[in-house]
N, C-alpha and C positions, 0 to 999 in steps of 0.2 A: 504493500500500500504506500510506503513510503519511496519507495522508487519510482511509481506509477505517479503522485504528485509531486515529484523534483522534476520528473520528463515535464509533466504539463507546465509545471510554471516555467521552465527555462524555455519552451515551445512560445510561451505567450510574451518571455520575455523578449528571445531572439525576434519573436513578428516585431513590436513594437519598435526593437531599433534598425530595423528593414525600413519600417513605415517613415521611421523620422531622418533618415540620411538626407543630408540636404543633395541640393544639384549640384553645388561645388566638390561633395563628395565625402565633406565634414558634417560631423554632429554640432549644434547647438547646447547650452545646460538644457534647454526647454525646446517641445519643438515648436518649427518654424523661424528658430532665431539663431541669428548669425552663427556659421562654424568657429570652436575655439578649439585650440589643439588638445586639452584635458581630456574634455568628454570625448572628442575623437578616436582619441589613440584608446581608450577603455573601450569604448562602443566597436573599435575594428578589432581589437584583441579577442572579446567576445564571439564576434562573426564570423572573423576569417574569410578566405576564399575569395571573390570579386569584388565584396565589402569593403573588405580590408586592403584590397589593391587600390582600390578609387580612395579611399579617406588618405594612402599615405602619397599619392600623385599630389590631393591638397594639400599637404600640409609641409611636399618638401620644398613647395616654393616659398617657403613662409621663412627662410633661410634666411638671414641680416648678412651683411660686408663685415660684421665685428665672429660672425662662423655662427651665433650662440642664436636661436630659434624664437619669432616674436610668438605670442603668444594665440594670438589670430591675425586674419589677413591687412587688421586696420591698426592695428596698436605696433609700432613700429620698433621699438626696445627689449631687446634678447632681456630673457627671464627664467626663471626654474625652471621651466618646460622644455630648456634644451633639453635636460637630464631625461624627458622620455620620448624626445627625438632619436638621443643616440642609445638608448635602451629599445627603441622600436629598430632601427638601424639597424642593432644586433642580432635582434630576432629575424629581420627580413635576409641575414646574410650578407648587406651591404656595406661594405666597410672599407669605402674609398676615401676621396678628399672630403665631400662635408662631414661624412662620420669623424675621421681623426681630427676636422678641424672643430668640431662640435667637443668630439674631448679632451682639444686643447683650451675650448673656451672655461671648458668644467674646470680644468685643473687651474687655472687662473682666477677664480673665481672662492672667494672666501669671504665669509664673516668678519663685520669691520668690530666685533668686540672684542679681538687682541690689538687695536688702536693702543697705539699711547699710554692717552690720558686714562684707558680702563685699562692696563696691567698698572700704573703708577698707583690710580685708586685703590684699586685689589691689595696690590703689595703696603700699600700702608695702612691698610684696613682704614679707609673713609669711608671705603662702599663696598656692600657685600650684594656680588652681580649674581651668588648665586652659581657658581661656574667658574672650571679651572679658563681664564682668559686664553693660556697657551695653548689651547686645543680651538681649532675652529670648524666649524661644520661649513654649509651654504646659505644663502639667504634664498628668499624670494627677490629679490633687488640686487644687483650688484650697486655696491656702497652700501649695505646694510648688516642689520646684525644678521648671525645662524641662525633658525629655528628646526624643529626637529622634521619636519614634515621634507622644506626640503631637500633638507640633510639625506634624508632618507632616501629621496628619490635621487638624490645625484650618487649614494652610495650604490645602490643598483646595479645603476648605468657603468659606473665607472669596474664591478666590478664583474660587469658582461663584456665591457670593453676591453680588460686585462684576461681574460678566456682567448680571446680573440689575438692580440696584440699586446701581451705581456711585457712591462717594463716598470723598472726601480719607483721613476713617478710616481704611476700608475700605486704600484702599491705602497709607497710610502705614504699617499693621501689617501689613499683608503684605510690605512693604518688607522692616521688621524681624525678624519670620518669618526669613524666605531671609536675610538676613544673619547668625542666629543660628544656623541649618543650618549656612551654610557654612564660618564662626567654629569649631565645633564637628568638622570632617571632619578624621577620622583619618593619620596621617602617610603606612598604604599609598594613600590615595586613597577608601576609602569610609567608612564611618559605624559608631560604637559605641553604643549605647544609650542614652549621657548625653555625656559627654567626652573629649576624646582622648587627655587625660595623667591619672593618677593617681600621687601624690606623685612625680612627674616622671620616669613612666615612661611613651613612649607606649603606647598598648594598640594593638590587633587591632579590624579592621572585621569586623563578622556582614554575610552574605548578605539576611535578613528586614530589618536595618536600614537597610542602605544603598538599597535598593530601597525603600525607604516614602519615605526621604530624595529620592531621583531621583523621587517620585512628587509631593513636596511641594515641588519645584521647577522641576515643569512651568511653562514659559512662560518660564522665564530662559534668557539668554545662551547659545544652541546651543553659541557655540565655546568659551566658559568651562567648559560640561557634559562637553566630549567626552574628557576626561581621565577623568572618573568615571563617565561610560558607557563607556567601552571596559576599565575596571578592573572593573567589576560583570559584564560580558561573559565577561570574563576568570575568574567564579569558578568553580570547579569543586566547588561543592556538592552535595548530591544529596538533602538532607532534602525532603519533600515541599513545606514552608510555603519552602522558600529557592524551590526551584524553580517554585513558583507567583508568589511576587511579584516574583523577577527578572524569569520574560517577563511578567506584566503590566506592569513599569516600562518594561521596554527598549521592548517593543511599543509603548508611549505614548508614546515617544521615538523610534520609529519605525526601530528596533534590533534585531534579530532575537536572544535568548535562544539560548545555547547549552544551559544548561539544562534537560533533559529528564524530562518527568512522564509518567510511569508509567502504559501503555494503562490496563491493570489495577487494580483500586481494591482498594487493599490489607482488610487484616481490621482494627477498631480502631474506625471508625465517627468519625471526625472529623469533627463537620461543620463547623465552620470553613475545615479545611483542603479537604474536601472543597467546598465552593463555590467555593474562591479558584481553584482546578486548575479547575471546569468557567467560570471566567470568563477563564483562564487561556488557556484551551484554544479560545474561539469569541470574546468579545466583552471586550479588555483594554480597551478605551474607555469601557465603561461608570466606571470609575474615571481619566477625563480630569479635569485643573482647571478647566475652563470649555467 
């Protein structure tokens, strides 16, 4: 029975993001509206097949002169979503010039919170950032701080990129990646959005973060992980997007997701979230690190 409604919701989910591909060849967050490369590259991963050939025709002209990927066809400034330019790149096999130059822009690319003026602060104890400064992850921005989400996704990227094209960079920053992840985990055991204390209060791990986090540190130390997969295991969220990237984390970790998404495809028309539930739901390996 429970096989018989995982086929039908993933059947309802797969139609619904058939229906909503736009003519450029990208998805929307909603349909009808403009292609972004996010919900894209989830909604092609999902698909596969002539789907997923037409969504990455659009999205590889979306390419900037600085290598690094804008984020859709109108916002003209490379942004985190190179990381799942050159994470689709890998999967597609493609790993000529804009691939290497996509993960030269990654590897160039870092958190402005080991500035200066925040190790000088740290080190004299004015300010507690919360976080070893020497460790930096990625921003959403370049000129910005780290945040964990993505950290996450450029860890991925960068270390399907080193599968492929192995080099000292390559993994010396992904070194640092995963130590600035794990610098940054929450006093319960999983993951907040940026850091774990705010004026020296710890804060609350989210279910969507800590799960990107266990996604962005596939390949480390199983027994070091097993504290923070059995705590993400342990969450009892129920929002669609927590429920979707916990079993695709845990899955990838080879973890069984107590987490459960919904035969049924609600009213609202997500398609972000609706792809990540039918990746969710058939094939969480498609979002492995290498």
């Amino acid at each position: 029975m429970i096989a018989v409604m995982e086929t039908n919701a993933l059947a309802r989910r797969l139609q619904f993001l058939r229906d909503t591909q736009n003519a450029d060849g990208g998805w929307g967050y909603f349909p009808g509206k403009r292609s972004w490369l996010e919900p894209t590259y989830y909604a092609a991963l999902a698909l596969g097949g002539p789907e997923e050939a037409r969504a990455w025709n659009c999205i590889r002209a979306w390419r900037n002169p600085d290598s690094g990927w804008r984020p859709n066809a109108t916002v003209h400034t490379s942004n985190w979503t190179t990381a799942l330019a050159v994470a689709w790149a890998c999967a597609r096999g493609e790993t000529g010039e804009p691939f290497a130059r996509g993960v030269e822009w990654l590897l160039g690319t870092r958190g402005e919170e080991n500035a200066w003026r925040n190790r000088l602060a740290a080190r004299t104890g004015l300010v507690d950032l919360g976080r070893n400064v020497d460790l930096t992850g990625w921003p959403w921005l370049r000129g910005t701080t780290s945040w964990v989400e993505p950290t996450a996704h450029a860890l991925i990227a960068l270390k399907r990129a080193a599968a492929k094209v192995p080099s000292q960079a390559l993994r010396s920053r992904i070194e640092t990646g995963e130590k600035q992840l794990l610098d940054v985990r929450c006093s319960d055991g999983g993951w907040n959005y940026g850091g774990p204390r705010a004026l020296k209060i710890d804060l609350p791990s989210y279910p969507e973060t800590t799960a990107l986090a266990l996604l962005g540190l596939q390949g480390h130390n199983r027994a070091a992980m097993q504290p923070a997969l059995d705590f993400a295991r342990g969450y009892k969220e129920r929002s669609r997007m927590a429920a979707a990237w916990l079993t695709i984390a845990l899955r990838n970790w080879g973890v069984e997701s107590q987490a459960a998404i919904a035969p049924e495809l609600p009213a609202g028309g997500d398609i972000l979230v609706t792809a990540l539930e039918a990746i969710a739901l058939t094939k969480p390996e498609v979002l492995k690190a290498a």
